[in-house]
TITIMI-482546 format. One record per residue (C-alpha): x, y, z; residue in one letter. Coordinates in pm, whole numbers, padded with zeros to 5 digits, always signed. Each point is the difference from the previous one (the first is absolute). Example, Ala and Ser with C-alpha at 12.3 -4.5 7.8 and 13.67 -1.06 7.14 Angstrom:
2
+01230-00450+00780A/+00137+00344-00066S/
end
This chain:
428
+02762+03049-01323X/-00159-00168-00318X/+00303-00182-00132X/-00089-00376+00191X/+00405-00133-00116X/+00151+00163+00341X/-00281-00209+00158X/+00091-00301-00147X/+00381+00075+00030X/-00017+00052+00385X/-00227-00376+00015X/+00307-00155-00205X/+00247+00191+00228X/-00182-00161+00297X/-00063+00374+00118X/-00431-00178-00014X/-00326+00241-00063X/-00154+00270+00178X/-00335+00151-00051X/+00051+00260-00243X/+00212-00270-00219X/-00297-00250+00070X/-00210+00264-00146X/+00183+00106-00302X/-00013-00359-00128X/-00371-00078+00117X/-00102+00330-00185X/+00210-00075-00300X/-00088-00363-00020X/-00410+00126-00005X/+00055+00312-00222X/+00276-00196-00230X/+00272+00248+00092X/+00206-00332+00105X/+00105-00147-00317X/-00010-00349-00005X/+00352-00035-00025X/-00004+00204+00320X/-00261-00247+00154X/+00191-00274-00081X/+00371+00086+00143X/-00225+00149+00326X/-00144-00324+00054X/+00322-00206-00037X/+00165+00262+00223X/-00244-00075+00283X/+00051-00366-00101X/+00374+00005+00072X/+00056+00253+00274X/-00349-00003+00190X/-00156+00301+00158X/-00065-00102+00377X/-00323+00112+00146X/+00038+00313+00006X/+00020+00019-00390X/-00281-00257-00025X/-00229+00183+00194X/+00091+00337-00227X/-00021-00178-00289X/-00375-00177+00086X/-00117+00388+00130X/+00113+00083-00358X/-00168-00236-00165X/-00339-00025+00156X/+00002+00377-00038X/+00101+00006-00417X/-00421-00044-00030X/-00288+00044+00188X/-00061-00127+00373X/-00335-00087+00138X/-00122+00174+00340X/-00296-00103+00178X/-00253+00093+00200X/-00170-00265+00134X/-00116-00138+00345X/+00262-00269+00062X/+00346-00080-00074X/+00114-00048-00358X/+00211-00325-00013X/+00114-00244-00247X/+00202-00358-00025X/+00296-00050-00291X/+00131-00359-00085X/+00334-00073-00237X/-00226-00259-00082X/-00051-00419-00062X/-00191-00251-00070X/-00359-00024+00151X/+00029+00352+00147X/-00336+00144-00017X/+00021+00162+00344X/-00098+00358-00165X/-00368-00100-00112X/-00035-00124+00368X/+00194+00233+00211X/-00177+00324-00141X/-00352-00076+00067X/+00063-00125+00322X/+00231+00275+00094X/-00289+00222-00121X/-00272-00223+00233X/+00239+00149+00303X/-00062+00344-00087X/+00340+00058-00205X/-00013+00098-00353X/+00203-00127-00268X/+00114+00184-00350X/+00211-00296-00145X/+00187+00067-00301X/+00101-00346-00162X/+00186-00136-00282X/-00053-00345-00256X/+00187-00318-00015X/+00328+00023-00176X/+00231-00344-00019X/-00151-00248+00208X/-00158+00192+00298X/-00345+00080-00046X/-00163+00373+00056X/-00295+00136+00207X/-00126+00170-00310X/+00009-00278-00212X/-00187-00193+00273X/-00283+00278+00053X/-00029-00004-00390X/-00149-00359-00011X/-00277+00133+00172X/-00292+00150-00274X/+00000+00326-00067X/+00214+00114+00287X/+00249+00289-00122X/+00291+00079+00168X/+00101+00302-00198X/-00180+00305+00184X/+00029+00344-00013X/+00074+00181+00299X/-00314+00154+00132X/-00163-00377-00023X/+00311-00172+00140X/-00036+00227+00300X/-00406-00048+00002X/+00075-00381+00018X/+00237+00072+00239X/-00244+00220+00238X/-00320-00196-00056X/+00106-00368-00035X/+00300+00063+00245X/+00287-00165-00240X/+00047+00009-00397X/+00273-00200-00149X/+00088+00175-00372X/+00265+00040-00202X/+00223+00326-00004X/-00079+00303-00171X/+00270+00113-00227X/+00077+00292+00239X/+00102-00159+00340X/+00394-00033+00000X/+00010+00058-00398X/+00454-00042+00092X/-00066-00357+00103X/-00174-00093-00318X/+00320+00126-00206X/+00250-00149+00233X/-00135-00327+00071X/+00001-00033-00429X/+00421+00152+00020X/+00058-00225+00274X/-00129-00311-00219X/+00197+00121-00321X/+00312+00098+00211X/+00094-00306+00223X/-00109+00159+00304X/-00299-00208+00123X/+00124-00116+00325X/+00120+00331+00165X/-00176-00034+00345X/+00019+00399+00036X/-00210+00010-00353X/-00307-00259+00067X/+00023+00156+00389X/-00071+00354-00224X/-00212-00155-00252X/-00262-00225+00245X/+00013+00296+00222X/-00081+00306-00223X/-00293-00133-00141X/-00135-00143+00329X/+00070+00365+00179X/-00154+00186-00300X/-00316-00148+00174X/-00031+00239+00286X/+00057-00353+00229X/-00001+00060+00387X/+00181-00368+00036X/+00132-00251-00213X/+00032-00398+00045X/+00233-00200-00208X/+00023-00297-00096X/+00341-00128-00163X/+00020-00319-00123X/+00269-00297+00078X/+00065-00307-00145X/+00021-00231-00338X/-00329+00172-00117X/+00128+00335+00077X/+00129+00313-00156X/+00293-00016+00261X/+00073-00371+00027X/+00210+00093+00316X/-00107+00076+00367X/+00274+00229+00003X/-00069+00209-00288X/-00336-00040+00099X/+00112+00204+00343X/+00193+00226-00189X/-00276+00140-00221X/-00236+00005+00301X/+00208+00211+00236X/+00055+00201-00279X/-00338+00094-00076X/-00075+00019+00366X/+00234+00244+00068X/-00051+00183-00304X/-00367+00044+00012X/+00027+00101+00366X/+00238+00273-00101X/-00212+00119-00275X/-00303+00044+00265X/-00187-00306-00027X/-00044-00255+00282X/+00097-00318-00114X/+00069-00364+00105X/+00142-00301-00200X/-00072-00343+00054X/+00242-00285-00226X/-00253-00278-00116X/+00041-00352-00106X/-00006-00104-00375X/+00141-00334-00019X/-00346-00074-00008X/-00307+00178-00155X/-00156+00198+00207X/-00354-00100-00074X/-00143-00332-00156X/-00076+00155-00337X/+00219+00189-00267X/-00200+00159-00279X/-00220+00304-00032X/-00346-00139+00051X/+00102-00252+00200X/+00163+00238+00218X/-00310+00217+00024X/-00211-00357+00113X/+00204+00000+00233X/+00050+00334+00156X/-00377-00041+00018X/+00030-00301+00193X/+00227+00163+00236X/-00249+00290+00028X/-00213-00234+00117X/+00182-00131+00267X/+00222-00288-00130X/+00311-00100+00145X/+00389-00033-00095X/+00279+00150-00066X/-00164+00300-00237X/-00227+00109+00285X/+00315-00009+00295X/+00193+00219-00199X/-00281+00247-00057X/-00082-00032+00324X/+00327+00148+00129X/+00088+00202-00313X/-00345+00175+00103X/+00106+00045+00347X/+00311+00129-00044X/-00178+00279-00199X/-00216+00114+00288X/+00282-00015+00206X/+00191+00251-00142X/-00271+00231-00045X/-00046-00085+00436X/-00378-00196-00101X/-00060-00350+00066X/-00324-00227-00047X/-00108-00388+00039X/+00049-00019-00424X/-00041-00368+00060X/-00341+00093+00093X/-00063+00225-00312X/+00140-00316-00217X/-00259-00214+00188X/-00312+00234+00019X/-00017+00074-00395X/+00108+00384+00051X/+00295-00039-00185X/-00189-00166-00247X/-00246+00276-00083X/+00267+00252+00003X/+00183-00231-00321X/-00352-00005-00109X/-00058+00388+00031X/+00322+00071-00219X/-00029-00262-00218X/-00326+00169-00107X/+00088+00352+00046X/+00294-00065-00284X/-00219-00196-00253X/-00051-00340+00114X/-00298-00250+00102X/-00212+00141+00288X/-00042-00381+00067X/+00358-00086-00023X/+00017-00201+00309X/-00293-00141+00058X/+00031-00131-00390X/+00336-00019-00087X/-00050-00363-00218X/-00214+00211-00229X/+00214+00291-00077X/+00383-00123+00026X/+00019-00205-00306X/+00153-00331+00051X/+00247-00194-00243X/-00128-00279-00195X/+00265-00214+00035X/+00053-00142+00437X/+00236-00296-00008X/+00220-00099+00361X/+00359-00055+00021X/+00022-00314+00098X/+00272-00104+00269X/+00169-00298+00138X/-00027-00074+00368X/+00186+00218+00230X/+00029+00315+00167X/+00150+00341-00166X/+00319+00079+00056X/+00090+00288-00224X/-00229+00243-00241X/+00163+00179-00251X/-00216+00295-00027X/+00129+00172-00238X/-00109-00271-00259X/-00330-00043+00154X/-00031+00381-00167X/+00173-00034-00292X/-00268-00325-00026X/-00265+00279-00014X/+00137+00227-00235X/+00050-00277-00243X/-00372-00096+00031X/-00101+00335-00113X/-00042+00159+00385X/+00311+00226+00039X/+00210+00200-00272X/+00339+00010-00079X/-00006+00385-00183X/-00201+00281+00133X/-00266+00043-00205X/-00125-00343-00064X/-00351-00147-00003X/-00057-00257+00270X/-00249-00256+00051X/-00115+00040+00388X/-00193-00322-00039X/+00299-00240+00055X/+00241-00127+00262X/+00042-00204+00255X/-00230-00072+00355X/+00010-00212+00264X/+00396+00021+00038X/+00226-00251+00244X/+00192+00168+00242X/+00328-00110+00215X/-00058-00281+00249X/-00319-00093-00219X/-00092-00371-00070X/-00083-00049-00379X/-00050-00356-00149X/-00242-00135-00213X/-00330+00141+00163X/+00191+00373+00067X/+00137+00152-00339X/+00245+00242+00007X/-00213+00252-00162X/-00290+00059-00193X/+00058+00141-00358X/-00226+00274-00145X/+00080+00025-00396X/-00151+00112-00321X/+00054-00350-00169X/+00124-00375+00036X/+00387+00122-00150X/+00050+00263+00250X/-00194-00192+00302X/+00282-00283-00087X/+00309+00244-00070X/-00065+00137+00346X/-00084-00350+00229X/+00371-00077-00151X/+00084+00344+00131X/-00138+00003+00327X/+00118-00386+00040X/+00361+00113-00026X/-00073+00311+00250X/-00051-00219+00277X/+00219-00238+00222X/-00128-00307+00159X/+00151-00148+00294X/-00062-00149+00326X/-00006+00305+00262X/+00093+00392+00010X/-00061+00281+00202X/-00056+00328-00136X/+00109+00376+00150X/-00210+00253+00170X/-00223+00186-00235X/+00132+00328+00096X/+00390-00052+00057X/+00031+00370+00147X/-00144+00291+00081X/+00164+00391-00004X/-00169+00243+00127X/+00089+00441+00046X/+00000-00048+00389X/+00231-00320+00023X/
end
């Protein structure tokens, strides 16, 4: 069969996909056998009708398999973490090194900011001369030697996604949980991953503002990746808060580095488990704690950040090479305790100073945006600002103190939830 309309037909029908069907579009969407037309009235067919999990697993098979897929040889197991994303959430430039201090190794494909969530790319980019666009043979070199590599994908790994995900956008079709469930999945499996951790997102700062779509997407992918051979958990995270005390590229990377070196909060917990969860699935554990503590996975960040172009002294300099803004100004705040964060504007505050981007494509400036951030149940008052504001000059610094003013609500007491709200896993 080459003709992909009895494909879509039997989706609209509600007669869902098998694996030959999965193929035909996966193939055609690659090749450009699918016209877009096609594309389009497939997507809003799996919109409308769904395709269960049988038909999401076929159709993820099908698309990690329209390019290449990575196989490894290597002397431990080959795992890798995937967040929906938020504010704060620099758990990747953490979670790989130290996954790769416990004798795992991690080939992370990542993405950039888009809207107001920040991206792991972007972030590594503020460091000098560190380049995240490797061919293969060094991206597995990295890999072997340094034990992780964080890069972005090649143009061959799950080439069907790349078309989709731009028919999905054009087509009305964004929020079909059986197409991100394909699309976060394909790419991730092209890997060659043993096990998979995710982390979805819930809350006002969130892609899924609810905890129940938030459950939704993650028992999808669960049970999707599972099906497609992968060993994977899901864990639903809090993001009615940011995650870490900093949004901005370089002040991200400050304080990942911090973390490294054995500070506390929320940004190290969630690693912590995130990490653990990993070696779990692959039947390893370790005292990662103890790596975090010791400076092991510390060197390992330091051992990729060099291998991939960066500052052999990285972290035991990082004031010298990650350039700061030359604007700081604090948020001032009345007496209180917060009560409510709306995090979404707290990143929209940083793509407005210059730090995020609204269109792929667009320069940023990795210098800016904002430290030092409040969180639920905090005091703030005269002597504790709400934040500190890193900006490229005196307009933006007071555009965004207005911003981040209006972000935040001041009361007399809250409580906040748990930082991980649930937890699926393939053996629950």
């Amino acid at each position: 069969m080459t003709d992909p309309r009895p494909v879509i037909a039997a989706i609209r029908d509600g007669r869902g996909l098998d694996g030959p069907g999965a193929a035909l579009i996966a193939q055609g969407l690659a090749n450009g056998s699918v016209s877009d037309a096609q594309a389009g009235a497939f997507a809003m067919a799996v919109l409308t009708r769904g395709i269960g999990t049988p038909g999401r697993v076929a159709l993820t098979r099908a698309m990690r398999d329209s390019g290449r897929v990575l196989r490894w040889e290597l002397p431990g197991p080959v795992v890798d973490k995937h967040s929906t994303g938020g504010i704060g959430d620099t758990v990747s430039l953490i979670l790989a090194p130290l996954l790769a201090a416990a004798g795992a190794y991690v080939p992370m494909i990542s993405g950039r900011g888009l809207g107001h969530t920040g991206g792991t790319l972007d972030k590594l980019e503020a460091i000098p001369g560190l380049s995240v666009q490797q061919s293969e043979d060094d991206f597995r070199r990295i890999t072997r030697e340094a034990g992780c590599a964080i890069v972005a994908a090649s143009g061959d790994l799950a080439p069907a996604d790349r078309r989709l995900y731009a028919i999905r956008d054009e087509s009305g079709t964004v929020e079909s949980i059986d197409l991100i469930t394909a699309s976060i999945l394909s790419k991730k499996l092209a890997a060659g991953l043993d096990a998979l951790v995710l982390d979805v997102k819930a809350g006002v700062g969130a892609f899924l503002k609810s905890p129940e779509q938030a459950r939704d997407l993650a028992e999808a992918l669960v049970t999707t990746a599972n099906g497609a051979g992968c060993r994977t958990s899901a864990f639903i995270t809090d993001m009615d808060q940011p995650l870490a005390r900093s949004a901005g590229n370089t002040l991200e990377v400050a304080e990942a580095i911090r973390v490294l070196r054995g500070e506390a909060g929320a940004l190290r917990d969630l690693t912590l488990e995130l990490a653990a969860e990993c070696l779990h699935l692959v039947g390893r554990g370790a005292d990662l704690a103890a790596l975090l503590d010791s400076g092991a996975a510390a060197e390992a960040f330091g051992r990729m950040v060099a291998a991939q172009g960066g500052p052999a002294d990285l972290l035991d300099r990082p004031d010298r090479h990650l350039r700061a803004a030359p604007v700081i100004r604090p948020v001032p705040a009345p007496e209180g305790v917060v009560t409510h964060i709306d995090v979404a504007a707290l990143g929209h505050a940083v793509v407005a100073l210059g730090g995020g981007r609204v269109r792929a494509g667009e320069a940023i400036d990795n210098s800016v945006g904002l430290d030092a951030l409040a969180r639920l149940g905090e005091p703030v008052g005269p002597d504790r600002p709400l934040a500190m504001i890193h900006a490229g000059d005196e307009t933006a610094a007071e555009i965004s103190v207005a911003a981040v003013r209006a972000a935040y609500d001041i009361g007399r007491s809250t409580t906040s939830g748990p930082l991980i709200r649930h937890r699926i896993r393939p053996d629950a």
